[in-house]
C-alpha positions as CSV (number, residue, x, y, z in Angstrom):
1,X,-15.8,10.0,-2.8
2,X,-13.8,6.9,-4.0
3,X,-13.3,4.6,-1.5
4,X,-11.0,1.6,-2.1
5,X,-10.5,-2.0,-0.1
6,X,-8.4,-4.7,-1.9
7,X,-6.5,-7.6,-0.3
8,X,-3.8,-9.4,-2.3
9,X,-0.9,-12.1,-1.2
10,X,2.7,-11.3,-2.3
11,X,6.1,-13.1,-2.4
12,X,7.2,-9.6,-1.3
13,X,8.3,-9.5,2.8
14,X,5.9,-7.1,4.6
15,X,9.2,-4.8,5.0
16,X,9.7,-5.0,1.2
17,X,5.6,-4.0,0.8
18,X,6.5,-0.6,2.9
19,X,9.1,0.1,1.0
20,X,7.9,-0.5,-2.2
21,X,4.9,1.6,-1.4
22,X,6.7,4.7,0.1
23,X,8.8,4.6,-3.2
24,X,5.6,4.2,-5.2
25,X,3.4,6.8,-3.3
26,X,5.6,9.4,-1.9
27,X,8.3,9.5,-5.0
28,X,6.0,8.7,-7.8
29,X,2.7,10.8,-6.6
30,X,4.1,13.2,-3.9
31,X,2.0,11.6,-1.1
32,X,2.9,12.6,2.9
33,X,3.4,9.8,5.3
34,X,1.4,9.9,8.0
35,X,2.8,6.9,10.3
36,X,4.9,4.2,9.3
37,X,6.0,1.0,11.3
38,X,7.7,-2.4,9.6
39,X,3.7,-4.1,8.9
40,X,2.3,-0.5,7.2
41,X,1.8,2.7,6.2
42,X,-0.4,5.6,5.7
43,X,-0.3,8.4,3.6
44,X,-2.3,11.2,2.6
45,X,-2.6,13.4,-0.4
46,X,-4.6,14.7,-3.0
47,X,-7.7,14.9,-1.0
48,X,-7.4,11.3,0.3
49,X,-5.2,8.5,2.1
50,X,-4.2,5.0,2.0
51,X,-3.3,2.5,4.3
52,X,-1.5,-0.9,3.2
53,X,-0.9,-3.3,5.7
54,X,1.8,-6.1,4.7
55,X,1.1,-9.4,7.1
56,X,3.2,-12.5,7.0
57,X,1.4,-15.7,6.4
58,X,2.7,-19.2,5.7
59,X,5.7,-18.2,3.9
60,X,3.7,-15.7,2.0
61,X,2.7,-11.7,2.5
62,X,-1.0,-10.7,3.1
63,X,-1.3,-7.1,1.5
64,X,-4.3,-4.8,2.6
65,X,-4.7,-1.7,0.5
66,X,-7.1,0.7,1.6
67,X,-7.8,4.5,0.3
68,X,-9.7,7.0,-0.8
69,X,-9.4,9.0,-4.1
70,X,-6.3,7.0,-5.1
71,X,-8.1,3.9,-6.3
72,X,-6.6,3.8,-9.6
73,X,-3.1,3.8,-7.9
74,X,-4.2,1.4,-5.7
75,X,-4.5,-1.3,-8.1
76,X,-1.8,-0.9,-10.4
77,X,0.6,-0.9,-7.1
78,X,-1.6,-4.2,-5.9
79,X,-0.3,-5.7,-9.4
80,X,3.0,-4.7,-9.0
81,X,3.7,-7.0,-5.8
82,X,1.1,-9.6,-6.3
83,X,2.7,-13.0,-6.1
């Protein structure tokens, strides 16, 4: 199994990660959220999950994206709201 771990900073707020990833993973590849609160989200799907935790931090967002079997979409989302 591919398991995932990345950590990025955004410009994004940690509300704005959530959303953004709900649209990206639920509308874009039919994931089912799990639990959802303003900081994160998880989601499962295809045989896997991921969890992204959106934590402010001195005017910026600290994004923690963690999953398995969704690596691929993992990254392209991390380079969609990297700062």
């Amino acid at each position: 199994m591919s398991q995932t771990s990345l950590e990025t900073d955004s410009n994004l707020t940690p509300e704005e990660v959530v959303n953004k990833a709900k649209k990206y993973f639920v509308e874009e590849w039919g994931m089912e959220v799990v639990d959802e609160a303003e900081c994160c989200l998880r989601l499962q799907g295809g045989g896997g999950h991921v969890f992204i935790q959106a934590t402010p931090e001195d005017g910026r967002t600290i994004v923690t994206l963690e999953g398995r079997e969704w690596s691929h979409q993992l990254v392209n989302f991390m380079a969609d709201i990297t700062a």
